[in-house]
N, C-alpha and C positions, 0 to 999 in steps of 0.2 A: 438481553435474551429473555430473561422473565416477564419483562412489558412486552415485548412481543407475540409470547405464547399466552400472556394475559387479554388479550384480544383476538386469538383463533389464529395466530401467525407463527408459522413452524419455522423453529429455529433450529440453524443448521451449522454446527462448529464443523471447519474445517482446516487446514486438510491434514487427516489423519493418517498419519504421522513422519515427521522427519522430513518435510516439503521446504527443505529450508535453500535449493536452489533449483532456479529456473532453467538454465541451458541445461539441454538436454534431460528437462524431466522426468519425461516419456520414457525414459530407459535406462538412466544410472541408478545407480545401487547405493543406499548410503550406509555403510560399513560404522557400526557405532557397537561399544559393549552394551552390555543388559544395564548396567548401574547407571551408568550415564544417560542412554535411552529413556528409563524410569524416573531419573530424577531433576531432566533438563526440559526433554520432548515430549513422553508423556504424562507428565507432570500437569501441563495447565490441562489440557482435556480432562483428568482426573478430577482437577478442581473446578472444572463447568459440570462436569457430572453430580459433582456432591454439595453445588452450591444452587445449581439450575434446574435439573431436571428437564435437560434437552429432549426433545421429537425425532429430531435427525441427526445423522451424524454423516459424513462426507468421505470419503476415501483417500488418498493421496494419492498422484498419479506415478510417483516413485519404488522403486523396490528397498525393502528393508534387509540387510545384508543375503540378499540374492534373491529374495521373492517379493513380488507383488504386492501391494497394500493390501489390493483388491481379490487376491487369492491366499491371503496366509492368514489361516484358519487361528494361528495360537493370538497375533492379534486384534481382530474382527472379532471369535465367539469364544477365545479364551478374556484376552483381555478386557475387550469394552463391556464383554456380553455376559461375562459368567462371574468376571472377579469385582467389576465394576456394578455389574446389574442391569444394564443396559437393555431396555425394552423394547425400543423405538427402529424407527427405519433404518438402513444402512443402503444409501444411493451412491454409488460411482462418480467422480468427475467427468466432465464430457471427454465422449470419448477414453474414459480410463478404465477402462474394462478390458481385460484382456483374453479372458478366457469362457468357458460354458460353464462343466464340471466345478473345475477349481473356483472359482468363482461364488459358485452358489455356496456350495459346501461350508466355502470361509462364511461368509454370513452376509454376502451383500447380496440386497432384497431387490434392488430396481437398478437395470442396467442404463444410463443417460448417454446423449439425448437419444431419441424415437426415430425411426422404426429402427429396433434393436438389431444388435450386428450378431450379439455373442448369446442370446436369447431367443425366441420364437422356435421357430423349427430344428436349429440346432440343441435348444434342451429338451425338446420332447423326443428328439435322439437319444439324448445323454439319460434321458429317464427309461427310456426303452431298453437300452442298453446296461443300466443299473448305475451307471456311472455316480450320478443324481437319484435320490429316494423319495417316494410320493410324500415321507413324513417334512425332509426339507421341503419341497414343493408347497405343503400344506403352513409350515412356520413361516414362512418368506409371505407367501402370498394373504395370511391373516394380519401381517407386521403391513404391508400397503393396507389393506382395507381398514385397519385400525386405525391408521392416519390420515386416508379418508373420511372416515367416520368423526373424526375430531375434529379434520375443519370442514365440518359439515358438507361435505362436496353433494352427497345425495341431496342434502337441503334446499341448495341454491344453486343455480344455473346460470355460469358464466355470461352464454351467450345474453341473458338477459342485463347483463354488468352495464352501467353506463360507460362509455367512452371515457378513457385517462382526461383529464383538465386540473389548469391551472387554479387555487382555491387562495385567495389574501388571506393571510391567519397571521397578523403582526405580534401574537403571543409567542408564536410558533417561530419566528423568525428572529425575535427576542431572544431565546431559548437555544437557537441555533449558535445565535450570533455573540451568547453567553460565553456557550461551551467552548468556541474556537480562541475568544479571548484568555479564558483558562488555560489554554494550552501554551500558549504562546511562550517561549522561553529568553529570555534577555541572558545572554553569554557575553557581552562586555560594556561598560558604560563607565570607559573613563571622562576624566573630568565632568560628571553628571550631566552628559549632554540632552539625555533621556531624564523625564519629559521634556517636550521641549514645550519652550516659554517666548515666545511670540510679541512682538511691543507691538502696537497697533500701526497696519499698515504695511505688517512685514510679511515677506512670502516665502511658501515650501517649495522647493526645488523637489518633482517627482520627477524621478529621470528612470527609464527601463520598462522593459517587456511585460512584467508585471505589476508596471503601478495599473496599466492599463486593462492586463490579459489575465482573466481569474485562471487561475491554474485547478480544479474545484478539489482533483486526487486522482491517483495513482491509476493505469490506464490499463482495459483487460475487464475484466470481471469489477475491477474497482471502481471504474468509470460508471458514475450515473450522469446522470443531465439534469440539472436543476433548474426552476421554476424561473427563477434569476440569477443572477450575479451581481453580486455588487464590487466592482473594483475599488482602489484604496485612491484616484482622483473623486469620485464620489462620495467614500468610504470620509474625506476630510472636506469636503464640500458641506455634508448634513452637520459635521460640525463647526460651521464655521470659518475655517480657516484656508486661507486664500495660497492656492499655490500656482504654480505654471508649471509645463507637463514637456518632458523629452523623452521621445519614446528610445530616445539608445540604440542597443545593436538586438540584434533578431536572433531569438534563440526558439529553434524548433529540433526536431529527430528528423524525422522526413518532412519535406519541403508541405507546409502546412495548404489548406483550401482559400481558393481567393475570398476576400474579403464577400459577402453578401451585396454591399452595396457597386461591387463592380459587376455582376453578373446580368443579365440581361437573356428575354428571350429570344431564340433568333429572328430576326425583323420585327422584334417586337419588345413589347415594354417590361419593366420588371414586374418580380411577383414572389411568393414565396416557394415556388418550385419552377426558376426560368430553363432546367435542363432538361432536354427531351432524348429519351431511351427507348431504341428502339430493337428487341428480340427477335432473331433470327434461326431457323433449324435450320442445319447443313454448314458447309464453312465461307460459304457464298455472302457479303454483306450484301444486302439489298434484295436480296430474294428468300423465299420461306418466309415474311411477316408472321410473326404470332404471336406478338402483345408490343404495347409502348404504354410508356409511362413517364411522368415526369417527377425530377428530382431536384432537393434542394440544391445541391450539388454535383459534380463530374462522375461518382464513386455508386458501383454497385459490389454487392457481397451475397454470393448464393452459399449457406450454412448451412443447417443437418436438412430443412425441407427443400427438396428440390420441386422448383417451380412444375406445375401440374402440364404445363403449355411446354415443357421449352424437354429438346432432346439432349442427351446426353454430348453430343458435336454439335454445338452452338456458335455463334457469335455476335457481338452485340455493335451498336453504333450512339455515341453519345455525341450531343450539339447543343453547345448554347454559347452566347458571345459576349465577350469580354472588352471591358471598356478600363484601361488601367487610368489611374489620378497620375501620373510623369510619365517622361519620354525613358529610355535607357533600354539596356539590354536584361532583361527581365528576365528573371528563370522561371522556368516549368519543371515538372515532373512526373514521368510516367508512373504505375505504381500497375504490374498487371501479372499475376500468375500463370498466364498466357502469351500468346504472341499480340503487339500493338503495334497500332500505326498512330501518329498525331500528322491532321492538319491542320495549315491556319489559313483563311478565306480560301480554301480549298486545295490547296499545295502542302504536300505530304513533307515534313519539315521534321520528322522524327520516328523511328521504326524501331519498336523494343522487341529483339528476339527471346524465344522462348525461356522461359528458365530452369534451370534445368538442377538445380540445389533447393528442392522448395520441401518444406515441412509443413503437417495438416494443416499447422493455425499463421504458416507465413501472410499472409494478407489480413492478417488480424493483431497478428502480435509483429511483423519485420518488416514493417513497412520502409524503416531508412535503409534495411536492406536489400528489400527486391525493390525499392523504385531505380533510377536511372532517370539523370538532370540533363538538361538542353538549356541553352540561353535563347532568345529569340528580339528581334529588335522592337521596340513597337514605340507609339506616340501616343500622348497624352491626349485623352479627351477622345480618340478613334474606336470606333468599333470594330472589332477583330471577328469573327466566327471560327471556334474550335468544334474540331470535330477528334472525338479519339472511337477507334477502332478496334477490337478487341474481340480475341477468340478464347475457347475453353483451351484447358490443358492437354496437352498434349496427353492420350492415351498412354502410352507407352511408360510414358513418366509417371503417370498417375497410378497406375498400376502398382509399377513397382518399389520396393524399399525407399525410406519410411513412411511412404503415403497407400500402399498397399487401400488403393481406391478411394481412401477417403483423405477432403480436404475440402479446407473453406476457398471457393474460387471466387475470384474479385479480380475490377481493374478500375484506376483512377486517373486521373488526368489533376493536377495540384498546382498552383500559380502562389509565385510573391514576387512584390515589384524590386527591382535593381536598388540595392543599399550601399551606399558609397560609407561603410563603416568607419573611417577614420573622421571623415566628416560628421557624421554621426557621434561617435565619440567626441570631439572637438563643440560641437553644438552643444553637448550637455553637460562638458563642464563649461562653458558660456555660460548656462542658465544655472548651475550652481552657484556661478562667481555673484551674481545679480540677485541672488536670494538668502535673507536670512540662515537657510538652514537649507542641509542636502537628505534625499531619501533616497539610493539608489536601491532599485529593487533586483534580483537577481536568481537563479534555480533553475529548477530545470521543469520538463513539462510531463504530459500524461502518455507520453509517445519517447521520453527519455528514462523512463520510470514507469515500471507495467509489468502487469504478469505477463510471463511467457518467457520474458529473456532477463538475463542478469547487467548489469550497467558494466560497459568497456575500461570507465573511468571513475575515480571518486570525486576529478578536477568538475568543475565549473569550465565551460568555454574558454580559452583565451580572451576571447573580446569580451567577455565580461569581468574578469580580473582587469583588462586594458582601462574599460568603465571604470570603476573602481576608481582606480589609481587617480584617471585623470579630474575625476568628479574629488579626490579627498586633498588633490593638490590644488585648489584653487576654495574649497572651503572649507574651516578647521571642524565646521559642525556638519558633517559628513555621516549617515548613519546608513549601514547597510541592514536590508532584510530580506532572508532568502526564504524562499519557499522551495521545498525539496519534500520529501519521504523519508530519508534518511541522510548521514551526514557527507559535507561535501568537503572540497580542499578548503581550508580556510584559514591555515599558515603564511601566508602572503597576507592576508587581507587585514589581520588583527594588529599590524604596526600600521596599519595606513590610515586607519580610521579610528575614531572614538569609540564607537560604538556598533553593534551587531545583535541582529535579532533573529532568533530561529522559529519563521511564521506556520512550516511545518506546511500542509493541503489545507487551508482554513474552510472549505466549503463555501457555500452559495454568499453566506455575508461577511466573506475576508474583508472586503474594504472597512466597511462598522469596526470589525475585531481588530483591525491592527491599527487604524487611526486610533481608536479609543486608547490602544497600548499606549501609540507614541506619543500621544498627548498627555496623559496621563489621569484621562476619564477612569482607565482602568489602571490599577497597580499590578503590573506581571507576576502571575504565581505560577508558572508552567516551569515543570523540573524533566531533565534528560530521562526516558528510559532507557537509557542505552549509555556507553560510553563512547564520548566524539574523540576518533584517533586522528592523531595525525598526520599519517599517511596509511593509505591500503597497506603498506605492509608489515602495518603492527599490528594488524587483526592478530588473533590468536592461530585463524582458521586459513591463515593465507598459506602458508606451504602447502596444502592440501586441495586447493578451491581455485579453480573449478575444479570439474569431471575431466580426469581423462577420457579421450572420447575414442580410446582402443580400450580402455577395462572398464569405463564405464563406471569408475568407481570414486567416488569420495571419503576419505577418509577420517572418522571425528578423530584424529588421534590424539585435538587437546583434551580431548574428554572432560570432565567438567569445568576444563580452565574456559570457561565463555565470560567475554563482558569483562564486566568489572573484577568478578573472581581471577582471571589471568591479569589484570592488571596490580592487584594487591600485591603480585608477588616480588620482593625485591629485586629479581634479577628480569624484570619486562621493562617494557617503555612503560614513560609518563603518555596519559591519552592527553589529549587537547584541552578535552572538558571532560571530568568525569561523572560517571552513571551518580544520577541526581541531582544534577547541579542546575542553579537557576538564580540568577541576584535577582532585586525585588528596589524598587524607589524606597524603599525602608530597609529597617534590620533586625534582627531577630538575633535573643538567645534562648540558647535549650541547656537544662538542667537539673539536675536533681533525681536523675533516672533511680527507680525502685521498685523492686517485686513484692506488689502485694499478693499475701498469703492466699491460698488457693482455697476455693469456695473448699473444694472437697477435702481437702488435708489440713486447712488452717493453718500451712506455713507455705514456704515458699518452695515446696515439691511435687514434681510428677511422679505417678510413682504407679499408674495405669494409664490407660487406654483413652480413656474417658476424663481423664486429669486434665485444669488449664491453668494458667498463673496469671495471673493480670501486671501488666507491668505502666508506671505512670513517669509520668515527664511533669516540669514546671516550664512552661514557654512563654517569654516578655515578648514586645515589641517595644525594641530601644532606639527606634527611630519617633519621625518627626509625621509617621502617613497613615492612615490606615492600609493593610495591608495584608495577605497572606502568604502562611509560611506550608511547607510539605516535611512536616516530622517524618524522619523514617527510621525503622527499630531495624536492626542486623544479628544475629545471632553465629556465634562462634561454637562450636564446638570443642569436648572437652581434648586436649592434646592427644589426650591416649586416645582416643577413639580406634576401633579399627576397623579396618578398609582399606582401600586408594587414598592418596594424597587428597586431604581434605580441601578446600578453600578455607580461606581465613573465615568468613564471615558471609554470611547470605542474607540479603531482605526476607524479612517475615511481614513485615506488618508497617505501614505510614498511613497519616494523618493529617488532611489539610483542615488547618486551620486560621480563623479570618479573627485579627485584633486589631484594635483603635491602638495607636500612639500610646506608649507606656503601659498597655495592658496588660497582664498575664493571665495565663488560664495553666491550671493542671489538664491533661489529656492522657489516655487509657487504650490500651490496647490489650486482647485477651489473645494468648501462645497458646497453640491444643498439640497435640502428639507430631504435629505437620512441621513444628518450629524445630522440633529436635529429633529428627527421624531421616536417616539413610536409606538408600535399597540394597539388600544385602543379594548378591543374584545366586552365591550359592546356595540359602537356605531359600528363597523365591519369596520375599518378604518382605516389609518394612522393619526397621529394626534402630530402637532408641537403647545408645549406651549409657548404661549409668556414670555418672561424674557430674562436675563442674560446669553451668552453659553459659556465656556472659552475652549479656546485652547490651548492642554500642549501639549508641543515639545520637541522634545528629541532621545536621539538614543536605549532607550528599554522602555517597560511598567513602570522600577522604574528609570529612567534615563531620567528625565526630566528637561531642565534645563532652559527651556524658556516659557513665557506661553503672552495671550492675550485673545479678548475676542469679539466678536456681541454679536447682539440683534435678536428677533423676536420679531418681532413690535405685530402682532395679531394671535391668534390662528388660524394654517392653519389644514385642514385636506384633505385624497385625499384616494384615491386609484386606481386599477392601479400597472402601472411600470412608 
């Protein structure tokens, strides 16, 4: 955030606050106490405010126990803006505007995207009307120009911007390809199969979806598009070492785009845009012309600008021809917010009627759920001609409840060829059996994983558990790495194999980052933040989660037992892996935890506001590698404390650091009022009780192997940042 706004780029925390489920966004209500809200949810925004000195800040598109992010005043201009100090913009998510009046008033300054629905003419209403006061009017609209003014907008003029391009910057790609290696977490390596160690001659078995397919991150707003990709058959190429490649079983959400290289113009050659789309007014295909254009692919998407050419009763005609590598019965898919037609060399082979369940952002964010599959027969090496057909939504529908006229309209047309999965599975462990060492790759993708909807499942596909098994029975060095966002089933998996890697979205240089892991270029230092359960329903949050979608409600009722905090407690589950865990090709001890005396008091107490305590560790490396380690400090509070059911123990503070084989280093961390301080909601404050505070040290949540202890001298309380 700070390198960002250090070069004129406005940095935007979002979503404030409590956006912590997707289905049904747009309308549930998350039911949370004051204590818990203050010291879970709005907790990190508090600490980007007092560490960053954010521009913007973003809304949530949720209601906070019955109102609106984007309309409640207490916190928009109490909380962020008055106790916080908050200076800066306050913009809506798209679409997350709800209202005129209430809206402003709360404090959000820019209603998103353009031309506004809940602004223009309707608040020069609400200002006429008094609703709205020329003084808010005059605050909001100095708060825009202010952050124009900063990133020079009157200065420089877009239009004059060169065009987006591709730029080599191998420092930069370096730095990328650093960071994702850092992350990387190794959760089991028995018999030290990782790194692996290679006699000249011998080969890596890459088998799966993603030794091939960069997965880059989470799909929605998360999705970028990167300059490249590097996958991990490359990724072990630049180092060196020699593998064969099984692409396994096909794991998508909705039936993915045909490959590029099968695509073709019609009656003509390939290119980088071989589909031709062709815009029509009225519902008539082939009459009203008024625009065409061509595309890389089958897929168009009209979003908040509606094209200047085309009427609101349109429909479109797309064509380009396909040429599949085998013969079988191949599937497609339709994908269309509308009514569609599919032909192939001109015979209508497929007709998707209307639909009539659609939410604003379905063709953006649901696409495994509005497309609709067909098989179709074809031969290998023939050229097919597709045409799909496609009209606007249906009025009626569009209109009404939840789409109340707005919505992203789209249709696609989607191809993958015929996979004989058992086969497939059977091929790749063949090529396991034949290769020194196995890498099955595994997860899920940006279209399984995305904003807008929550995941069905926490499994993994069948056929890639199927994978798995068949690839770990025919080689004992068998290593799975999955690439996911968050954690997936993986109780089956951890007796079958040696070993397991959690590669996380590595970005544009996954293949560098996780060859360099497995080989052991790099020594894994990436620790959980989270804790891996063992099944969905030892969340803490599962009795509650989803939304009912008659109340519309969610309910935090573990209140602060999240994470690791509800797993501390003796009567939960054991998680899988717990919050901060990660082994390392080395090992590491920690010890010796002690509170040095406090610059301000010269012993070891807080005893104001302004008070810190520094607390130091002694940490070896009693391995044989260089490597590093993720100290992390926990603080306990004193028994008596009072309040709600405390958590044992909360991160305050960790520490990576990097040691040579038998090295040790002392490491330091400084505690201020934030390490020993509750929200107390009936006095509306922070609030530190005096007693006893102990410090457990250690290298994960249950891996604590050192511990110490301050005082608070007297009851502090504050508020603020």
């Amino acid at each position: 955030m700070t390198g960002c706004q250090s070069v004129g780029i406005a940095a935007t925390p979002k979503h404030f606050v409590a956006n912590d489920a997707e289905n049904l966004r747009t309308t549930l209500s998350t039911e949370v106490d004051e204590q818990t809200l203050r010291e879970l949810y709005l907790l990190p925004f508090q600490l980007i405010m007092k560490l960053a000195d954010p521009w913007c800040f973003m809304t949530s598109y949720n209601r906070v126990n019955g109102t609106y992010v984007s309309d409640d005043p207490r916190l928009v201009q109490g909380v962020l803006r008055h106790e916080w100090g908050f200076r800066g913009l306050v913009v809506s998510d798209w679409m997350g505007t709800y209202s005129t009046a209430e809206g402003m008033n709360a404090g959000v300054d820019l209603e998103m995207p353009g031309p506004p629905k809940w602004r223009g003419e309707r608040l020069l209403q609400a200002v006429a009307e008094g609703a709205v006061s020329q003084k808010t009017i005059d605050e909001s609209a100095r708060r825009v120009l202010d952050l124009a003014r900063r990133l020079r907008r009157w200065e420089e003029h877009p239009e004059e911007e060169p065009p987006e391009r591709a730029l080599e910057d191998p420092e930069r790609d370096e730095f990328i390809r650093d960071a994702a290696a850092e992350g990387i977490v190794l959760l089991q390596n028995r018999d030290a199969v990782l790194p692996l160690t290679l006699a000249a001659g011998e080969t890596v078995a890459l088998i799966g979806h993603h030794a091939r397919i960069v997965t880059l991150g989470g799909g929605g707003s998360a999705r970028v598009d990167a300059l490249h990709a590097v996958n991990l058959v490359d990724g072990f190429a630049q180092l060196g070492v020699q593998t064969t490649v099984s692409p396994g079983v096909p794991v998508f959400g909705a039936v993915p785009h045909a490959d590029a290289g099968l695509l073709f113009q019609t009656g003509g050659g390939q290119g980088e845009q071989p589909v031709k789309v062709e815009w029509f007014n009225g519902s008539v295909v082939g009459e009203n012309l008024v625009h065409t254009e061509t595309r890389p692919v089958p897929e168009y998407m009209i979003k908040e600008q509606w094209p200047a050419y085309l009427a609101r009763e349109y429909c479109t005609r797309m064509t380009v021809d396909l040429q599949p590598e085998s013969s079988g019965e191949h599937l497609f898919s339709v994908v269309s917010t509308g009514r569609a037609v599919c032909s192939i060399n001109g015979r209508v082979v497929f007709e998707r009627a209307q639909e009539t369940a659609l939410k604003p952002e379905s063709f953006y964010f649901f696409k495994s759920k509005l497309e609709r599959r067909f098989t179709f027969a074809m031969q290998a090496g023939v050229r097919y001609t597709l045409t799909l057909e496609s009209w606007a939504t249906d009025p009626e529908i569009l209109a009404a409840k939840p789409l109340f006229g707005r919505m992203f309209q789209g249709s696609a047309l989607r191809f993958h060829e015929a996979i004989d999965v058992p086969g497939a599975i059977e091929a790749a462990a063949s090529t396991a059996r034949a290769c020194a060492a196995a890498v099955v790759c595994v997860g899920t993708t940006n279209e399984i994983e995305s904003e807008g909807f929550d995941r069905d499942t926490m499994d993994l596909t069948d056929e890639q558990y199927a994978l798995i098994r068949a690839v770990a029975a025919q080689n004992p060095r068998t290593v799975v790495v999955n690439f996911s966002g968050a954690p997936v089933g993986l109780t089956q998996v951890l007796d079958v194999v040696p070993a397991v890697v959690q590669a996380w979205f590595p970005g544009q240089e996954c293949g560098h980052a996780v060859a360099r892991v497995l080989t052991g270029a790099v020594n894994p230092s990436g620790r959980l933040p989270l804790s891996w359960p063992r099944q969905v329903e030892d969340n803490p949050s599962f009795g509650n989660f989803p939304a009912d979608e008659e109340t519309l409600l969610i309910k935090y009722e573990e209140g602060l037992d999240v994470g690791y905090r509800f797993y501390d407690r003796e009567e939960t589950p054991t998680p899988l892996f717990p919050f901060g865990f990660g082994l390392s090709y080395t090992s590491f001890a920690v010890s010796n935890a002690r509170v040095v005396a406090s610059v301000q008091q010269q012993q070891a107490v807080l005893s104001s506001r302004s008070d810190t305590v520094e607390v130091k560790c002694d940490v070896q490396n009693t391995g044989s590698r260089t490597g590093k380690v993720v100290v992390q400090f926990y603080v306990g509070m004193p028994a008596t404390t009072i309040g709600r059911k405390r958590p044992i123990k909360e991160l305050k503070e960790f520490v990576k650091v990097e040691l040579a084989a038998g090295q040790s280093q002392t490491i330091s961390v400084v505690l201020d009022r934030y390490a020993v301080s509750l929200y107390d909601a009936d006095r509306s404050c922070w609030r530190a009780n005096p007693g006893r505070y102990t410090v457990y040290v250690g290298q994960s949540s249950v891996d604590l192997s050192s511990q110490t202890d301050f005082t608070v001298s007297e009851p502090l309380e504050w508020t603020g940042i």
